[in-house]
C-alpha positions, 0 to 999 in steps of 0.5 A, spaced: 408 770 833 410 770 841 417 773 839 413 779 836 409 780 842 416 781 847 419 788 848 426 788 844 431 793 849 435 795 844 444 797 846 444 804 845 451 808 848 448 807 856 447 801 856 455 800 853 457 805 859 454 801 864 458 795 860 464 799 861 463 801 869 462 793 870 467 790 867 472 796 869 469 795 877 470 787 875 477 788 873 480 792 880 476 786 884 481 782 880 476 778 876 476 777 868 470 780 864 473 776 858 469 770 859 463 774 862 461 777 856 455 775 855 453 776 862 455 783 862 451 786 857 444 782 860 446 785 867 447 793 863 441 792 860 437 789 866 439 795 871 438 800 865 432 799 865 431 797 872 429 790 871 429 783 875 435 779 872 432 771 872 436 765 872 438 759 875 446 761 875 445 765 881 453 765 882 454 768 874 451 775 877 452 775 884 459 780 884 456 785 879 453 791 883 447 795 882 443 788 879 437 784 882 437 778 881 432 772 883 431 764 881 426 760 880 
């Protein structure tokens, strides 16, 4: 029931654009994405929709661009 009542954001072709730029912006700063996945398509929906990224691993999101993060 809990899970019901949580917006579902949804991958669509803007959310796989903002994906691509950061992986490309990550690969000319000479970082690999591959390992990074999962956290890049957290960080492209966060800043398509203009949300605040929580999470205990501040250090897995401090060199992607555009993104706010906080923790608790």
């Amino acid at each position: 029931d809990l899970l019901k009542r949580k917006p579902l954001l949804r991958i669509d072709e803007e959310t796989g654009a903002i994906y691509s730029r950061l992986a490309a912006d990550l690969c000319k700063q000479g970082k690999s994405s591959n390992y990074r996945i999962m956290d890049l398509w957290l960080a492209s929906q966060a800043i398509q929709y203009n949300l605040l990224l929580l999470t205990w691993n501040l250090i897995d999101f401090k060199d992607i661009p555009g993104l706010s993060v906080v923790s608790p």
